[in-house]
MIBA-801583 format. One record per atom (N, C-alpha, C): residue number from 1; residue in three letters; chain; atom name; x, y, z. Coordinates in Angstrom, 1 decimal, decimal comma. Atoms other than C-alpha are relative to their C-alpha. Layout:
% MIBA-801583
+-----+------+-------+------+--------+--------+--------+
!  nr ! rest ! kette ! atom !   east !  north !     up !
+-----+------+-------+------+--------+--------+--------+
! NUM !  ALA !     A !   CA !      X !      Y !      Z !
...
+-----+------+-------+------+--------+--------+--------+
This chain:
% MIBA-801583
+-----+------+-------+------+--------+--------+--------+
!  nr ! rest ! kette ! atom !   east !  north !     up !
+-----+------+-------+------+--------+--------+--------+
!   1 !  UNK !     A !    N !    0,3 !    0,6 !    1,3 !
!   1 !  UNK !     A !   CA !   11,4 !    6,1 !   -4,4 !
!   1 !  UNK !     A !    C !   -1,3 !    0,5 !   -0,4 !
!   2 !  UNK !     A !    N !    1,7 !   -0,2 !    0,4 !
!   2 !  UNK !     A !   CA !    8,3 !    7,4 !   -6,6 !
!   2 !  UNK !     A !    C !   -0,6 !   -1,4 !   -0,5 !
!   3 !  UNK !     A !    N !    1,2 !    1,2 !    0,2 !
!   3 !  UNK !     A !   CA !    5,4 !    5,2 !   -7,2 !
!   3 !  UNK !     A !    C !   -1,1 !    0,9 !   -0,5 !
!   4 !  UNK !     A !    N !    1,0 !   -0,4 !    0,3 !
!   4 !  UNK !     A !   CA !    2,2 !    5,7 !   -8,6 !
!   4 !  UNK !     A !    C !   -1,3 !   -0,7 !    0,7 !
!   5 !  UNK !     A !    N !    1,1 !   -0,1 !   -0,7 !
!   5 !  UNK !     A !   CA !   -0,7 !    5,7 !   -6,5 !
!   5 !  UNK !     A !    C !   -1,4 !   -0,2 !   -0,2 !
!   6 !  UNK !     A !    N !    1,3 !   -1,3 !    0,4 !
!   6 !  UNK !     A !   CA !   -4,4 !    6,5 !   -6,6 !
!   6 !  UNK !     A !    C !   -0,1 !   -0,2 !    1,4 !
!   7 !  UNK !     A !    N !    0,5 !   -0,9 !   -1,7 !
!   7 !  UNK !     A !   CA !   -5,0 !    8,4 !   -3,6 !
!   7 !  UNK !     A !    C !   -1,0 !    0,4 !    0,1 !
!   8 !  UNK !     A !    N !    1,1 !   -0,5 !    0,0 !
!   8 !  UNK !     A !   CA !   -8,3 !    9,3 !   -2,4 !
!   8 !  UNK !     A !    C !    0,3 !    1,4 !    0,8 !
!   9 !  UNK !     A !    N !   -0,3 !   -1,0 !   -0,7 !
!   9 !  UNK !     A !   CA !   -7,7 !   13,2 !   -1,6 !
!   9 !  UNK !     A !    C !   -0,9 !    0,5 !    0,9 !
!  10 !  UNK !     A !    N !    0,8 !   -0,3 !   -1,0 !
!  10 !  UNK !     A !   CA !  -10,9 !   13,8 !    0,5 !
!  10 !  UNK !     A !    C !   -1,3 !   -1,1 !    0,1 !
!  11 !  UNK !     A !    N !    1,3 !    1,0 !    0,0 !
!  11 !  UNK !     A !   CA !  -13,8 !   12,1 !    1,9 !
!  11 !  UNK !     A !    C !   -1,0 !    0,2 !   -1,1 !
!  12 !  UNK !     A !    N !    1,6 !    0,4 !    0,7 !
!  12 !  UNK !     A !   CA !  -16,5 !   10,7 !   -0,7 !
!  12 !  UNK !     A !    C !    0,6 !    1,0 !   -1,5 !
!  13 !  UNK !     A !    N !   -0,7 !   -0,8 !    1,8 !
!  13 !  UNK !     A !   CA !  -13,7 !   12,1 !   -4,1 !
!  13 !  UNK !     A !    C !    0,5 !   -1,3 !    0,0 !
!  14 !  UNK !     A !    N !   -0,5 !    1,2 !    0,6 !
!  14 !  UNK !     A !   CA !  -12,8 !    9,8 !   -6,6 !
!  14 !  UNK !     A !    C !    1,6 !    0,2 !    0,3 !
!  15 !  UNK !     A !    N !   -1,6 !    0,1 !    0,5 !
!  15 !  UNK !     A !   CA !   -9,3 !    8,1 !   -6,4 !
!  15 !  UNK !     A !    C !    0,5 !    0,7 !   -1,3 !
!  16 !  UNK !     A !    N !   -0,7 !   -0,7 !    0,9 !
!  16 !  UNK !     A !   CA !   -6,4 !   10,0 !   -8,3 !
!  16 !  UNK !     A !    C !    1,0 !   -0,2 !    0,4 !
!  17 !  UNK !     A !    N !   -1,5 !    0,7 !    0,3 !
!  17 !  UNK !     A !   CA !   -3,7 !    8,6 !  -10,0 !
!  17 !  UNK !     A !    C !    1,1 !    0,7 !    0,7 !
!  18 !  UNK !     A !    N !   -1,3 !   -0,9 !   -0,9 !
!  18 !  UNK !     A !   CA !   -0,6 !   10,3 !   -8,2 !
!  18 !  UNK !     A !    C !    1,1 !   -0,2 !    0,3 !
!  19 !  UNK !     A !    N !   -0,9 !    0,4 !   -0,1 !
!  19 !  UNK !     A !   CA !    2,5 !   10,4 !   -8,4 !
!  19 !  UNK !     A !    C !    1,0 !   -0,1 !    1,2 !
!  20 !  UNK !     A !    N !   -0,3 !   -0,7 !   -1,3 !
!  20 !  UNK !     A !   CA !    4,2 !   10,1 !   -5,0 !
!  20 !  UNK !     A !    C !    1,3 !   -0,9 !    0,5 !
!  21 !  UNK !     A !    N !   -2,1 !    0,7 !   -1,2 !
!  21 !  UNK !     A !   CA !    7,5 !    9,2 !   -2,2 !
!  21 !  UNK !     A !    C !   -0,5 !   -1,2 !    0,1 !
!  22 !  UNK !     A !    N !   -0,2 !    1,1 !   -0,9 !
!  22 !  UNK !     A !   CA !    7,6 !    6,1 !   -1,1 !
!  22 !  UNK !     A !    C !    1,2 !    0,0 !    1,4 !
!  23 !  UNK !     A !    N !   -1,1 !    0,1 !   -0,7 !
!  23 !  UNK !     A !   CA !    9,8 !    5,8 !    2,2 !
!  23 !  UNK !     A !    C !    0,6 !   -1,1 !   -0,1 !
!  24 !  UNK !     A !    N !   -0,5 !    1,0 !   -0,5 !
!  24 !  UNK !     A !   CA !   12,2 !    3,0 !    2,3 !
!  24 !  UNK !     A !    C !   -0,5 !   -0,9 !    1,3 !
!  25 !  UNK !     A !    N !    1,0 !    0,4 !   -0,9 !
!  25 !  UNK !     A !   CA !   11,0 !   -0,1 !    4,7 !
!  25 !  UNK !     A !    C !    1,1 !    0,3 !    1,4 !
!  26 !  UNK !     A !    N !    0,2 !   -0,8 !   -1,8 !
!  26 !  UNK !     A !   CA !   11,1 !    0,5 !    8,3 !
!  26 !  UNK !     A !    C !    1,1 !   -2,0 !    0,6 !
!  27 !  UNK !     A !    N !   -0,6 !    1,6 !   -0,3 !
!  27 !  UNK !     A !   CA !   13,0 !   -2,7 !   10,1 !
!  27 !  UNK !     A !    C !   -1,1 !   -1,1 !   -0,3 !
!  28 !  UNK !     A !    N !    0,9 !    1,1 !    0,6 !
!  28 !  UNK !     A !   CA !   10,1 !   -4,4 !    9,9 !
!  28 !  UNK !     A !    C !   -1,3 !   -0,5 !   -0,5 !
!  29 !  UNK !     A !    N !    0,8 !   -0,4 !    0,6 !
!  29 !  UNK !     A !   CA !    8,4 !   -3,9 !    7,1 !
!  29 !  UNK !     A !    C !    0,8 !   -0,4 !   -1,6 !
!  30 !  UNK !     A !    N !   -0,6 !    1,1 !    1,8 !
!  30 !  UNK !     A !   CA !    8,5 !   -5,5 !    3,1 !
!  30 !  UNK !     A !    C !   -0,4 !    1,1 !   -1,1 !
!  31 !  UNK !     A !    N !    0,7 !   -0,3 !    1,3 !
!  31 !  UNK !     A !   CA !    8,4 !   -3,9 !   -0,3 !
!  31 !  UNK !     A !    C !   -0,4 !   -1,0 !   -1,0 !
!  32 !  UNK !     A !    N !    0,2 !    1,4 !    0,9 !
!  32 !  UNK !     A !   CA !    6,6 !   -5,8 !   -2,4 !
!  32 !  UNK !     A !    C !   -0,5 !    1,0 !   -1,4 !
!  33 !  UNK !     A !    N !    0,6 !   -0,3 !    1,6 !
!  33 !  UNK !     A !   CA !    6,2 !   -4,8 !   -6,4 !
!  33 !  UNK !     A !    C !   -1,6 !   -0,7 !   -0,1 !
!  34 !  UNK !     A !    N !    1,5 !    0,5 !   -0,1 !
!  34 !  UNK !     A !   CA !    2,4 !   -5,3 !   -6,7 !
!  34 !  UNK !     A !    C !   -0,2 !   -0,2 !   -1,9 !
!  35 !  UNK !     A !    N !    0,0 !    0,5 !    1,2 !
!  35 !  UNK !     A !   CA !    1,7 !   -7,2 !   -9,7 !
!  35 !  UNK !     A !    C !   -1,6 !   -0,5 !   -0,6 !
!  36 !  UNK !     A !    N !    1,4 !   -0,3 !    0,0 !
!  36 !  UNK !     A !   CA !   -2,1 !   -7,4 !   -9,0 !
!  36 !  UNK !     A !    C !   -0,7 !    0,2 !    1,1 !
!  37 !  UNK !     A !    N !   -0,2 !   -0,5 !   -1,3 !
!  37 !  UNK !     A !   CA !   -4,3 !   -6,0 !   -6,7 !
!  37 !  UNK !     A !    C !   -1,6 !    0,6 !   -0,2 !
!  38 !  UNK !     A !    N !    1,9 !   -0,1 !   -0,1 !
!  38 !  UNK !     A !   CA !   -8,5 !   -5,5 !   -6,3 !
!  38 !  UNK !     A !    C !   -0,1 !    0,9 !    1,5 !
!  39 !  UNK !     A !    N !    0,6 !   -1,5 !   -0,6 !
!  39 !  UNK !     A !   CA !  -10,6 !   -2,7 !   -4,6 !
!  39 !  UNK !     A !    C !   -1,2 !   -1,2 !    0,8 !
!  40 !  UNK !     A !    N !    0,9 !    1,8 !   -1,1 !
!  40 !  UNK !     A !   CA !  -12,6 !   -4,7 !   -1,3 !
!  40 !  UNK !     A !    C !   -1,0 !    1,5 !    0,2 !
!  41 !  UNK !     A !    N !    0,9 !   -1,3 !   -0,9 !
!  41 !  UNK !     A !   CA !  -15,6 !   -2,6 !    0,7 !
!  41 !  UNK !     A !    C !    1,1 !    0,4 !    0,8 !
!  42 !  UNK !     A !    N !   -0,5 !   -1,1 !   -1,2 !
!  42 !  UNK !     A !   CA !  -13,0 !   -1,4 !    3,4 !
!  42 !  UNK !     A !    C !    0,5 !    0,7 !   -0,7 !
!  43 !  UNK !     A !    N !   -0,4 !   -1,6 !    0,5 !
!  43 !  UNK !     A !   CA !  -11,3 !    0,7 !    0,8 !
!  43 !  UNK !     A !    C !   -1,3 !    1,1 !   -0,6 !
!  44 !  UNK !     A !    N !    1,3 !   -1,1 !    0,4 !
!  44 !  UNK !     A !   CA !  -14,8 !    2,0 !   -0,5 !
!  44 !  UNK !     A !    C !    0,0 !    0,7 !    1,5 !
!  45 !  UNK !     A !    N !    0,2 !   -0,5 !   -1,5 !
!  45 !  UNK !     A !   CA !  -15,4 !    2,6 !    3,5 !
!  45 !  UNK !     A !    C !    1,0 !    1,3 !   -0,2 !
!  46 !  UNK !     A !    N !   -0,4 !   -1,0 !    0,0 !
!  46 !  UNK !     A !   CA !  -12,6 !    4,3 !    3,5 !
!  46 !  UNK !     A !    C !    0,2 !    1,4 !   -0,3 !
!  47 !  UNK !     A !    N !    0,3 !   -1,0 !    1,2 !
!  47 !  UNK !     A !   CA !  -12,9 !    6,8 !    0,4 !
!  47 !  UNK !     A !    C !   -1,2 !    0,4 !    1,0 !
!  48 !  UNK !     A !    N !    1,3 !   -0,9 !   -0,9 !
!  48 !  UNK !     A !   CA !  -16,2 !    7,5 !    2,6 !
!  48 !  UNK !     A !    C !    0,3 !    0,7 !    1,1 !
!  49 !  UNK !     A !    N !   -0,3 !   -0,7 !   -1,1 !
!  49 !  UNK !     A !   CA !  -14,2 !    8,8 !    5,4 !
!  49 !  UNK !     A !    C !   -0,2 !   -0,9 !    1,1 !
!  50 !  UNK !     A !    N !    0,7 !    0,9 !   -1,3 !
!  50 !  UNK !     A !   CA !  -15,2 !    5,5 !    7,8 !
!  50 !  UNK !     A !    C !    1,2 !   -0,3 !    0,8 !
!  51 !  UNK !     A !    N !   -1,3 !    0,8 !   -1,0 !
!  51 !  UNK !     A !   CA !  -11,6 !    4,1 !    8,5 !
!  51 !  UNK !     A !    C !    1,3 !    1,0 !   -0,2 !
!  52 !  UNK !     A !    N !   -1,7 !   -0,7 !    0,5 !
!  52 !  UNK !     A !   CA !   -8,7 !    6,8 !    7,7 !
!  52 !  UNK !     A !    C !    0,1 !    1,0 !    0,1 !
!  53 !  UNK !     A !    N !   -0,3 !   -1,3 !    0,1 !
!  53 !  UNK !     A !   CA !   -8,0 !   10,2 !    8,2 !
!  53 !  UNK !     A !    C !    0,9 !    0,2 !   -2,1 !
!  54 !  UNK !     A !    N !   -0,6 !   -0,6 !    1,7 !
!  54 !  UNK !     A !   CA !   -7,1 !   12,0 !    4,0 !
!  54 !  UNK !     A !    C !    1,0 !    0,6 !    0,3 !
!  55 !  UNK !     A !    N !   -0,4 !    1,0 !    1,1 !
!  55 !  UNK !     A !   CA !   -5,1 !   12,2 !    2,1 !
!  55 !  UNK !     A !    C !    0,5 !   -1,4 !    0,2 !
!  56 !  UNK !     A !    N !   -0,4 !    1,6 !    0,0 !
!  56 !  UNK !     A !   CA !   -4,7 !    8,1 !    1,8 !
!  56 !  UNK !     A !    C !    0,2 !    0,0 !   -1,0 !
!  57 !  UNK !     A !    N !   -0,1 !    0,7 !    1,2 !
!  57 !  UNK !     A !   CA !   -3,6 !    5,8 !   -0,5 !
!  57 !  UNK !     A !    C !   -0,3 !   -1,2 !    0,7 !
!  58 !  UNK !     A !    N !    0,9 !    1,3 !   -0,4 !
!  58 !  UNK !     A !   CA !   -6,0 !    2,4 !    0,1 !
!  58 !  UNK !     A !    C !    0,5 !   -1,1 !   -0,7 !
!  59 !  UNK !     A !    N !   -0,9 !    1,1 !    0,5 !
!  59 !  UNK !     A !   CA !   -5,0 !   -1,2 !   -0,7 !
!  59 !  UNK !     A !    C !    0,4 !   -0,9 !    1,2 !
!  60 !  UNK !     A !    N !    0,0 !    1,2 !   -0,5 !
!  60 !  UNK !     A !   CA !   -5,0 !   -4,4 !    0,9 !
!  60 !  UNK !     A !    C !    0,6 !   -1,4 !   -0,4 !
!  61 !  UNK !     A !    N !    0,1 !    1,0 !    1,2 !
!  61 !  UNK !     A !   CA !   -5,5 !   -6,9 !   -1,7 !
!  61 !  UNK !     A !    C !    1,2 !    0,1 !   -0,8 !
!  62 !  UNK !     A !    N !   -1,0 !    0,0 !    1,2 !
!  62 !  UNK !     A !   CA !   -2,9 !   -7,7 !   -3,8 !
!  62 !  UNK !     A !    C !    0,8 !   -1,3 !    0,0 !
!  63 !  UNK !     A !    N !   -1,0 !    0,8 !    0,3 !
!  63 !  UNK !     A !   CA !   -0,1 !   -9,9 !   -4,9 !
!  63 !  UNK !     A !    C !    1,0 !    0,6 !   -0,8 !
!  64 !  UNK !     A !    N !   -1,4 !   -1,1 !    0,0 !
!  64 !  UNK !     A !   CA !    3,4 !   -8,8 !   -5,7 !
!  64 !  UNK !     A !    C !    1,3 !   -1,2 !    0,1 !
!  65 !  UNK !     A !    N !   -1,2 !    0,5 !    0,1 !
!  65 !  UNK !     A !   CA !    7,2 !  -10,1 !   -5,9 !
!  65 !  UNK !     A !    C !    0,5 !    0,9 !    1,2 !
!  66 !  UNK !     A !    N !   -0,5 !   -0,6 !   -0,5 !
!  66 !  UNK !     A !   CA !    9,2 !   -9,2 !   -3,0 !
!  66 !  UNK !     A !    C !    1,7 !    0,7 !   -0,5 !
!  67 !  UNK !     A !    N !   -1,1 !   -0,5 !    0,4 !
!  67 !  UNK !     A !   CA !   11,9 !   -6,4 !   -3,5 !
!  67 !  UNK !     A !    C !    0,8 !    0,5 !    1,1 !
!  68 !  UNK !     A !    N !   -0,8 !   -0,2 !   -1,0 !
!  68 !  UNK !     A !   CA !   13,1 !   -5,1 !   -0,4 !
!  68 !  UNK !     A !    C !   -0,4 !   -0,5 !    1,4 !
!  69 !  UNK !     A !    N !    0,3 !    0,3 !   -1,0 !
!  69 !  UNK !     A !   CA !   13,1 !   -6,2 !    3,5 !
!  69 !  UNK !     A !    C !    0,6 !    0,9 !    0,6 !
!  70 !  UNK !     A !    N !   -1,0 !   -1,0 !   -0,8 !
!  70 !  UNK !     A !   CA !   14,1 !   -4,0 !    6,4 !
!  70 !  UNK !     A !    C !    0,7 !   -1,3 !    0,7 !
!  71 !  UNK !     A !    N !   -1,4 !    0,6 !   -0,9 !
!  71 !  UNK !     A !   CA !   16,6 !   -5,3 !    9,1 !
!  71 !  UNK !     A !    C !   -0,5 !   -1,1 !    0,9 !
!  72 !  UNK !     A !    N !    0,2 !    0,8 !   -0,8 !
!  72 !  UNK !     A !   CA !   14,3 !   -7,3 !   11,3 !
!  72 !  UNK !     A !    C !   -1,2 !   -1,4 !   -0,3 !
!  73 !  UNK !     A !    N !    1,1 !    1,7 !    0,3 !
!  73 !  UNK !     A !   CA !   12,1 !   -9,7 !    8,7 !
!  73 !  UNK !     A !    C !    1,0 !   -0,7 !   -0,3 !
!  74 !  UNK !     A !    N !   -0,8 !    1,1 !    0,6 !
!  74 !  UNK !     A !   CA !   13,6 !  -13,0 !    8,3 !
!  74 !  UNK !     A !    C !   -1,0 !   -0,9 !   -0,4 !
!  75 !  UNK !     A !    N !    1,2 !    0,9 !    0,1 !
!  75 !  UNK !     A !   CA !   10,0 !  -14,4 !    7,1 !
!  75 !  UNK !     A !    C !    0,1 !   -0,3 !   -1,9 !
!  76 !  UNK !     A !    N !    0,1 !   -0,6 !    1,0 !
!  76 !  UNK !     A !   CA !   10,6 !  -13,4 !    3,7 !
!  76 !  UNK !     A !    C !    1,1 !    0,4 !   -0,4 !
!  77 !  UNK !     A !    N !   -1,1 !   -0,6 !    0,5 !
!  77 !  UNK !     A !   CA !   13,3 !  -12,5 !    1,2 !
!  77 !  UNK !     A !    C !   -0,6 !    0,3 !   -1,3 !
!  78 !  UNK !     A !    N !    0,2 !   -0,4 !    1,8 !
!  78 !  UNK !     A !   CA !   13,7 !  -10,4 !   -2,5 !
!  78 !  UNK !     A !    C !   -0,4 !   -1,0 !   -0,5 !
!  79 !  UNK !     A !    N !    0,3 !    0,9 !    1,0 !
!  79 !  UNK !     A !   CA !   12,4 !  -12,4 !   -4,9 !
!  79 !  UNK !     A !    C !   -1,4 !   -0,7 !    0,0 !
!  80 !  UNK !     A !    N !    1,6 !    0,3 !   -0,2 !
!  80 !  UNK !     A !   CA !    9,5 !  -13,8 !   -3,3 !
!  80 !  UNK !     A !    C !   -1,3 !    0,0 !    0,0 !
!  81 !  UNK !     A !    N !    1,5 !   -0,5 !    0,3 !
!  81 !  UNK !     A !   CA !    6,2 !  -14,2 !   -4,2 !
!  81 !  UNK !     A !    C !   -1,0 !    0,0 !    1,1 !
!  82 !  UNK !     A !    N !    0,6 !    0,0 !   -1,2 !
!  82 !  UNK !     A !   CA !    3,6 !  -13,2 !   -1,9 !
!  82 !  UNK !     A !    C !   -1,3 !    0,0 !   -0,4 !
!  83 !  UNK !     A !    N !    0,9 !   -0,4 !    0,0 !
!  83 !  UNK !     A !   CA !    0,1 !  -12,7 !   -1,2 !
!  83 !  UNK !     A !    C !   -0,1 !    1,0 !    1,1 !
!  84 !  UNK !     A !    N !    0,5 !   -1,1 !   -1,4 !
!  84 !  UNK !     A !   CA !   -1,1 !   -9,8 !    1,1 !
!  84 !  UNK !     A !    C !   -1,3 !   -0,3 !    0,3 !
!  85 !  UNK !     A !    N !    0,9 !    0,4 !   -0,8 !
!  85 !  UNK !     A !   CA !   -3,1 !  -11,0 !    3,6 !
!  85 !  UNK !     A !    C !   -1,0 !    1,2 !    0,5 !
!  86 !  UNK !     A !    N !    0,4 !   -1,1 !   -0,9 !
!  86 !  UNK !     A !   CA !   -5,6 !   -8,7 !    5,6 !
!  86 !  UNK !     A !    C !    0,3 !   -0,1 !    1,4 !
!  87 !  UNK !     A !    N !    0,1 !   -1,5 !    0,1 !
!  87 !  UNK !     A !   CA !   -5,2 !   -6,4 !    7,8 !
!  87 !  UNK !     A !    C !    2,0 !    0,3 !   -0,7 !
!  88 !  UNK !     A !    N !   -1,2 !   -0,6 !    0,1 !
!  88 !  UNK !     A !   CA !   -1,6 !   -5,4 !    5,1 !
!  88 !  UNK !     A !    C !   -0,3 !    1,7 !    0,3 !
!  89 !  UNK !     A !    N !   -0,5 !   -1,4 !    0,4 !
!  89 !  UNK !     A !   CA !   -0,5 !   -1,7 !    5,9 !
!  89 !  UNK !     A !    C !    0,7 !    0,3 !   -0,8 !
!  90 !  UNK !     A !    N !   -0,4 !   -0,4 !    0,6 !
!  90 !  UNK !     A !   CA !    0,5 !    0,2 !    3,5 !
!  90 !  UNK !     A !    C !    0,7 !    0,9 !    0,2 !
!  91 !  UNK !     A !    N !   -1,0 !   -0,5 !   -0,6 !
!  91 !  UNK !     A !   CA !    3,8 !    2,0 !    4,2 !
!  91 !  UNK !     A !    C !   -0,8 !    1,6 !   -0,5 !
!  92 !  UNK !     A !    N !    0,6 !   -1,3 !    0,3 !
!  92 !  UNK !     A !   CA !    3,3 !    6,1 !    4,3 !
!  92 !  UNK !     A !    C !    0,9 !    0,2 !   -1,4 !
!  93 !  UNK !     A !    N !   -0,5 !   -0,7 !    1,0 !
!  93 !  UNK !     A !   CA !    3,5 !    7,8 !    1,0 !
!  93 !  UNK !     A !    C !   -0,3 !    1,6 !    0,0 !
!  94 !  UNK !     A !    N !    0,6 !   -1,6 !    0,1 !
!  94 !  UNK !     A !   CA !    3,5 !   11,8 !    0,5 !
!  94 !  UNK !     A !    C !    0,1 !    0,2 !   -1,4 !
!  95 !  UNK !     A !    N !    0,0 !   -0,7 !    1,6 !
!  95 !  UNK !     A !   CA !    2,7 !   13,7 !   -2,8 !
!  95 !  UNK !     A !    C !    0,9 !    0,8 !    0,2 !
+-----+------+-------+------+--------+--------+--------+
């Protein structure tokens, strides 16, 4: 699925918009349509190179509707509203 991103392509570069894959979720793992969504210090950290090997796409914070589940959540169904807690991962995306 494409998505749009901002990815930070190297340490200590501004995020850039980007348009990128998303994989489908994993057994147990959620898409959630992000409907809002704030920039914390660990993604600044990160953009610095502290927590992540580049190219990333950063994001924790948010709130969102759920759209897909894989095979082994039963916490959660489509439709539902969530918050993302910390520590969320964010599933891999490639450009």
């Amino acid at each position: 699925m494409k998505i749009t991103a901002a990815v930070a392509p190297a340490k200590n570069q501004a995020f850039e918009m980007q348009e990128v894959e998303l994989d489908a979720p994993k057994d147990n793992e959620v898409l959630i349509k992000i409907v809002a969504t704030g920039v914390c210090h660990t993604d600044v950290a990160g953009q610095e190179g502290l927590t992540t090997p580049f190219e990333a796409v950063f994001g924790h914070e948010g709130a969102g509707i759920v759209e897909q589940v894989g095979a082994a959540v039963s916490s959660v169904k489509p439709g539902d509203h969530v918050v993302l807690p910390f520590p969320t991962v964010v599933s891999a995306a490639t450009a």
